[in-house]
C-alpha positions as CSV (number, residue, x, y, z in Angstrom):
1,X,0.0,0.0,0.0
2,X,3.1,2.5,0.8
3,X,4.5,1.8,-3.0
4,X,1.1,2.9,-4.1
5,X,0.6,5.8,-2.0
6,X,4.0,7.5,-3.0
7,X,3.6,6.9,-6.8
8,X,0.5,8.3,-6.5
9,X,2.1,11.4,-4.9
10,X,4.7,12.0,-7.5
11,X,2.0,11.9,-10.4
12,X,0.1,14.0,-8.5
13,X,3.2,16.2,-7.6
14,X,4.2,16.3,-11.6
15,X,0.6,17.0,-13.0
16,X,0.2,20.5,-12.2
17,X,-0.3,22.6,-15.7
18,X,-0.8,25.8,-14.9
19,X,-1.4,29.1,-16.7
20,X,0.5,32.3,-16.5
21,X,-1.5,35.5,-16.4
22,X,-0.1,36.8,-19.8
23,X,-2.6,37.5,-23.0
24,X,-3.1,34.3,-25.0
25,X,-0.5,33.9,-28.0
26,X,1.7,36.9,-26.6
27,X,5.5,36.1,-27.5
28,X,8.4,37.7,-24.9
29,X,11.6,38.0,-25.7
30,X,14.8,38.0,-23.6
31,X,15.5,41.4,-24.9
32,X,14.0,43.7,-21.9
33,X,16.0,41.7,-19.1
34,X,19.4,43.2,-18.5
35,X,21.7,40.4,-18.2
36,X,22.3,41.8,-14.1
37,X,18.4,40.6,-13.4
38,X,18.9,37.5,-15.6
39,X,21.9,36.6,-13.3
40,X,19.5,38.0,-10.2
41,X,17.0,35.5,-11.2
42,X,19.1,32.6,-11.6
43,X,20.9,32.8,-8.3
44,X,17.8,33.0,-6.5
45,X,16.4,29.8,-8.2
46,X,19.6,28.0,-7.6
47,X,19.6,29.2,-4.0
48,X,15.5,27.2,-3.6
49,X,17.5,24.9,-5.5
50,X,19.9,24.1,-2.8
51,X,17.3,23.8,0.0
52,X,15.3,21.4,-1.8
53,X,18.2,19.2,-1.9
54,X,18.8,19.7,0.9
55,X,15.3,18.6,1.7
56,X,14.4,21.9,3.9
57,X,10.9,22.8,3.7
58,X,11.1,25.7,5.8
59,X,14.2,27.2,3.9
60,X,12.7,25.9,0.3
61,X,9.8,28.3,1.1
62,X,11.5,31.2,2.1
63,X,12.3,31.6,-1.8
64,X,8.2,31.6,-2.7
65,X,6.2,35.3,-2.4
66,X,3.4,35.0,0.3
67,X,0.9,34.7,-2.2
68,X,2.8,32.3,-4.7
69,X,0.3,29.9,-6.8
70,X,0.9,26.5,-8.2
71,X,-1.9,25.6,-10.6
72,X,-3.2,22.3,-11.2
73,X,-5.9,21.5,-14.5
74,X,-7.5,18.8,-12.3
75,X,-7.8,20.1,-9.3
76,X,-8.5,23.8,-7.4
77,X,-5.3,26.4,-7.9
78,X,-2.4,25.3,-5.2
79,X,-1.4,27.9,-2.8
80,X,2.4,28.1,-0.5
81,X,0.6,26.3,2.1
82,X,-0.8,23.7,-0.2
83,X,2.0,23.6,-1.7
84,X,4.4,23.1,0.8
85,X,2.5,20.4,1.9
86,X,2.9,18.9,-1.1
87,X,6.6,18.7,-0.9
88,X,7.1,18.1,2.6
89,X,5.3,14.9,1.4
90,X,7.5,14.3,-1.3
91,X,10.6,14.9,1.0
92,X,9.3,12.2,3.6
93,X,7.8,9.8,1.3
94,X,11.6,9.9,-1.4
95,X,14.6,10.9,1.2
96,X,17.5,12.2,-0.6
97,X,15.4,13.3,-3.8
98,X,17.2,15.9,-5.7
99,X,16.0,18.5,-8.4
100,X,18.6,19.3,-11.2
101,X,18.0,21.7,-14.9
102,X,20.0,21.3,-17.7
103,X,19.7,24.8,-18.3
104,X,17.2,28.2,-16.9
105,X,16.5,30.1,-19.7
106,X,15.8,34.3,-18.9
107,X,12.7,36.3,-20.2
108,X,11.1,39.5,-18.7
109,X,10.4,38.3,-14.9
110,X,10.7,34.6,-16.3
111,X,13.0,32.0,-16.3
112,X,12.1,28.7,-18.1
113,X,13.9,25.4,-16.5
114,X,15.2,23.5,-19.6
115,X,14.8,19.4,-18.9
116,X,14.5,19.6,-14.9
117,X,14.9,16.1,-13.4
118,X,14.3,14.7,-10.3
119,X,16.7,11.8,-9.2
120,X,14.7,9.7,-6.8
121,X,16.2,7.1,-4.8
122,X,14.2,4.1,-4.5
123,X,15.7,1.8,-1.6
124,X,13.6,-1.3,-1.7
125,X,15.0,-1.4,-5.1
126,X,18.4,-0.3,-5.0
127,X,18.1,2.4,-7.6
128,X,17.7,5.9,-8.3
129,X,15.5,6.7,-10.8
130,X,14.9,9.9,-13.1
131,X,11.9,12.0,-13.8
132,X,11.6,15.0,-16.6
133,X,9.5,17.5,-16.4
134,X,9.3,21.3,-17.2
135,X,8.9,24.5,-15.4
136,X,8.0,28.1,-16.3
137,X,7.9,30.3,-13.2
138,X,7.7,33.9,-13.1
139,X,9.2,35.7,-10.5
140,X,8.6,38.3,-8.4
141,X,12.3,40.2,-7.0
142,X,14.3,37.6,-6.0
143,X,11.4,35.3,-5.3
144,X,9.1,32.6,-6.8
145,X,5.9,33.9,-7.9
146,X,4.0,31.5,-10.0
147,X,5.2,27.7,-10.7
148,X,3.9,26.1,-13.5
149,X,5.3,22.7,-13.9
150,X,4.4,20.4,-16.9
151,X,4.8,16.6,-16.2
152,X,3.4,13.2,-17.1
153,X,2.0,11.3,-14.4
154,X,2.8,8.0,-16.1
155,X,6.5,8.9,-15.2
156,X,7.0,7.6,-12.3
157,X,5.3,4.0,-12.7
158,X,7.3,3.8,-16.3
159,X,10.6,4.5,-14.4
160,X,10.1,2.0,-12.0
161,X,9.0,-0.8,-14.8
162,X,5.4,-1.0,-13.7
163,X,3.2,0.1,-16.8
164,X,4.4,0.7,-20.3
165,X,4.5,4.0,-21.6
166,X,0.9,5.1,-22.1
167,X,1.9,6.7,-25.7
168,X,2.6,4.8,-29.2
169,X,6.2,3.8,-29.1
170,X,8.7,5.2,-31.3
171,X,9.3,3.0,-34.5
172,X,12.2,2.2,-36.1
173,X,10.1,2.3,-39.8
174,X,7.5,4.7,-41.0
175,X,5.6,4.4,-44.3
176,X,6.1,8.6,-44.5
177,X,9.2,10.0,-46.6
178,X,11.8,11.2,-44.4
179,X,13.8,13.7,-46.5
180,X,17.2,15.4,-45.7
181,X,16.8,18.4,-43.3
182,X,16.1,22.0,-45.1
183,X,16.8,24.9,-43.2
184,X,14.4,27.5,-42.8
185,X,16.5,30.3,-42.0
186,X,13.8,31.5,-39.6
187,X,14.5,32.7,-36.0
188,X,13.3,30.6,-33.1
189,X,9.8,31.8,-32.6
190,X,8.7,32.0,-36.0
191,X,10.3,28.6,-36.5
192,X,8.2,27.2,-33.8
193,X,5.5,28.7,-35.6
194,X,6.3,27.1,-38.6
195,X,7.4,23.9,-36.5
196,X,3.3,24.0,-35.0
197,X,1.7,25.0,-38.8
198,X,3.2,21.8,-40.0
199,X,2.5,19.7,-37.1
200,X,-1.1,20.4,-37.3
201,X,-1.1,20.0,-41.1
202,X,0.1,16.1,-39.9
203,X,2.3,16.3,-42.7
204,X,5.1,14.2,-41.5
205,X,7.4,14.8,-44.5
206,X,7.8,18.3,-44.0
207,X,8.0,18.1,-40.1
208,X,11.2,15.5,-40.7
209,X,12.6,18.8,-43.1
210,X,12.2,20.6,-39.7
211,X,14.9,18.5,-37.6
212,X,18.4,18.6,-37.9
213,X,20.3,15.7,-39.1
214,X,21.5,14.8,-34.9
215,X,18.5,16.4,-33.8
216,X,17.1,14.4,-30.6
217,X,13.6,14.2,-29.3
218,X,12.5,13.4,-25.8
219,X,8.6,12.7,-25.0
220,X,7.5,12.4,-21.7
221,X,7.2,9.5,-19.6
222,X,9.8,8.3,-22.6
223,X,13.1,8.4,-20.7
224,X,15.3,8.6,-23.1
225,X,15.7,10.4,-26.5
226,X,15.0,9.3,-29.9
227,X,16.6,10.6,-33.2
228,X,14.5,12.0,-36.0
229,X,13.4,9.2,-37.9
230,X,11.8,7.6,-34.4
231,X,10.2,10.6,-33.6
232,X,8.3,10.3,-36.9
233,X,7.6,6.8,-36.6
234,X,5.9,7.8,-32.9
235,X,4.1,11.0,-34.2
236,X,2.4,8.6,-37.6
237,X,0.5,6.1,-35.5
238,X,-0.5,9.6,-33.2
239,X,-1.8,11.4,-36.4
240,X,-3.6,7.9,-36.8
241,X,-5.2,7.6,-33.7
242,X,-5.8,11.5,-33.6
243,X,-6.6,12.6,-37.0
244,X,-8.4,15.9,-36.4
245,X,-5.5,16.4,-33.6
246,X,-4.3,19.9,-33.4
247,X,-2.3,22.3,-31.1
248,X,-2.9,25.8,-30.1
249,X,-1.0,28.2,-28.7
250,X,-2.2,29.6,-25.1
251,X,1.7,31.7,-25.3
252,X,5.2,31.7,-26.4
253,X,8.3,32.4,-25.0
254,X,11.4,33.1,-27.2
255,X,15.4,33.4,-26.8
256,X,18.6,33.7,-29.3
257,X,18.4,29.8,-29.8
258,X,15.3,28.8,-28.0
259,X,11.4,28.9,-28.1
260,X,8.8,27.4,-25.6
261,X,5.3,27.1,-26.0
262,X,2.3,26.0,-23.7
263,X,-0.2,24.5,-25.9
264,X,-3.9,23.3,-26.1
265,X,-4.2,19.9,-27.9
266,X,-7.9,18.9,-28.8
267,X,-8.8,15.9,-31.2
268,X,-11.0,12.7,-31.4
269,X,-10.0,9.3,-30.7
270,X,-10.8,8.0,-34.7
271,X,-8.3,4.9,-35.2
272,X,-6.9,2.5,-33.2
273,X,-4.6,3.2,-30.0
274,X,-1.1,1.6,-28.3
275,X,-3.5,-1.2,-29.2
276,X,-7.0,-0.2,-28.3
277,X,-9.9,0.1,-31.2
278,X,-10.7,3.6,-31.5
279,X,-13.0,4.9,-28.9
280,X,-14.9,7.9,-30.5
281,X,-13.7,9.8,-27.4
282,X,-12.4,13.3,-27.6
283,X,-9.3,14.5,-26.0
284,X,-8.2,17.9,-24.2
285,X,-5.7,18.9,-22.5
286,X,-3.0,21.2,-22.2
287,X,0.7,20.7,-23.2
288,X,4.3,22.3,-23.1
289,X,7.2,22.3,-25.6
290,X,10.7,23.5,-25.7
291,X,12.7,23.7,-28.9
292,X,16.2,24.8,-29.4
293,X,17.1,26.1,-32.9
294,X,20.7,26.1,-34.7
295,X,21.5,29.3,-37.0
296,X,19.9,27.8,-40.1
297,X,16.6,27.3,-38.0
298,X,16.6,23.8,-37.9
299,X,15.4,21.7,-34.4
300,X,18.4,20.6,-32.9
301,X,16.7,19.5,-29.4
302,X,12.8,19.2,-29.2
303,X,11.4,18.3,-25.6
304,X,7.6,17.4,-25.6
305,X,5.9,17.8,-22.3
306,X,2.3,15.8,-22.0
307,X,0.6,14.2,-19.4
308,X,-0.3,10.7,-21.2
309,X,-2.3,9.6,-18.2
310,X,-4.5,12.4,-18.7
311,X,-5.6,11.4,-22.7
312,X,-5.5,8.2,-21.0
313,X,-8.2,8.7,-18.5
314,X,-10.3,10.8,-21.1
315,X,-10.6,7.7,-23.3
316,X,-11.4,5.6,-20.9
317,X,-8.3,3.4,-21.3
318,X,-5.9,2.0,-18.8
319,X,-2.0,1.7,-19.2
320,X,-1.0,-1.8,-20.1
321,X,1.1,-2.9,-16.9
322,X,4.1,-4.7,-16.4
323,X,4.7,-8.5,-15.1
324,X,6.6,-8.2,-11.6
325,X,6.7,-11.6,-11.4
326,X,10.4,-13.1,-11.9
């Protein structure tokens, strides 16, 4: 019953989706942050950073504005109570559990956390185990404002070999073309526009033109990367399953070489899925994306963000689970 109870509590702990109180399809540059309130930012975030390694509630809050929100699409808006609650739980349920980005990425009062990844040690298994997920949080001074956090809540029983992945695997074949890359020579946020017009044209062809040659792909609860020509053979059977699926931009965020966007997907459930008959069933939900561009405007590194439990649970479906049995 423990087992249960703490997986439950990471899903729960990566589901939150929140929105950010900027107008729908707004794009921000890095250009109005002065590279001194960049740095500002940054510090202050490693600093939370530190305490929640440390596993210090107390200290961990002191970084969060008294009236700091954490969002959730299931459930009622999370306050700093709430939410310290929330990881006080984590901290006692995974001891040791550490909180790493590959990168934080400045804009206006914003910082974006580029692949964030919690290590948690699992001891009745012997193994530490990692979880990606995605944060935008705007700041307020030197403090933590608002928290939006975009995760999978299948993570956490795929890392621990419990369920298959709840999406269509990456295949090695696809009966689209994949042609050689063709640069664009667009800058990052009309290439994610660009990147978006294609993808909801499901024209797989011209998506493939999109990536660079050693581009790599990560999907959440995958936990590793694939290269171009398996991220191709995953999105085919998706178009399939989904094929009135499109995204919408709720806003964009935009650097020198980056773009990220949060993103409403809607679509009906018309073909067969990771094995299931179609289910007539429609799907919404919200989603985040974070794409880094080379001079020629060609995806180099695409990170997609989506909670699979939730299309999942709107179908009606159940993840196909894993043997334990040696």
């Amino acid at each position: 019953m423990k087992k249960a109870c703490v997986i439950i509590l990471v899903s729960a702990f990566l589901s939150f989706i929140p929105s950010i109180n900027v107008p729908a399809g707004q794009n921000l540059e890095t250009s109005k942050i002065s590279c001194g309130r960049a740095k500002e930012m940054i510090e202050a975030v490693h600093q939370a950073d530190d305490a929640f390694n440390e596993n210090d509630i107390e200290k961990y809050l002191t970084y969060f504005t008294d009236d700091f929100i954490h969002d959730n699409v299931s459930r009622s808006p999370g306050n700093k109570d709430e939410f310290g609650k929330r990881v006080a739980s984590f901290f006692e349920a995974f001891p040791g559990v550490r909180n790493y980005q590959k990168d934080l990425l400045p804009f206006e009062n914003y910082l974006v956390f580029d692949e964030c990844t919690f290590d948690i040690p699992i001891p009745d298994k012997d193994k530490t185990i990692k979880i990606f997920h995605m944060d935008i949080v705007e700041m307020k001074g030197n403090k933590l404002k608002v928290k939006t956090t975009f995760g999978d809540g299948a993570s956490m029983k795929v890392a621990l070999g419990l369920i298959e992945p709840p999406l269509p695997l990456p295949k090695s074949a696809t009966t689209a073309t994949i042609p050689n890359p063709q640069p664009t020579g667009l800058v990052p946020l009309k290439a994610q526009d660009e990147f978006q017009a294609r993808w909801n044209k499901h024209d797989l062809s011209s998506l493939a033109e999109m990536l660079d040659s050693n581009a790599e792909i990560l999907v959440s609860p995958l936990l590793d990367p694939v290269d171009r020509n398996a991220y191709i053979g995953w999105q085919e059977p998706f178009f399939l399953a989904f094929p009135d699926i499109s995204m919408t931009t709720v806003r964009c965020y935009g650097g020198n070489d980056w773009a990220v966007s949060e993103i409403m997907l809607k679509g009906t459930n018309s073909g067969p899925y990771i094995g299931n008959p179609s289910t007539g069933k429609k799907i919404e939900l919200k989603a985040g994306y974070l794409t880094r561009f080379d001079t020629k405007g060609l995806i180099t590194s695409l990170k997609l963000y989506i909670n699979s439990m939730v299309i999942m649970k709107q179908l009606g479906l159940e993840p196909v689970k894993i043997s334990t049995k040696q």
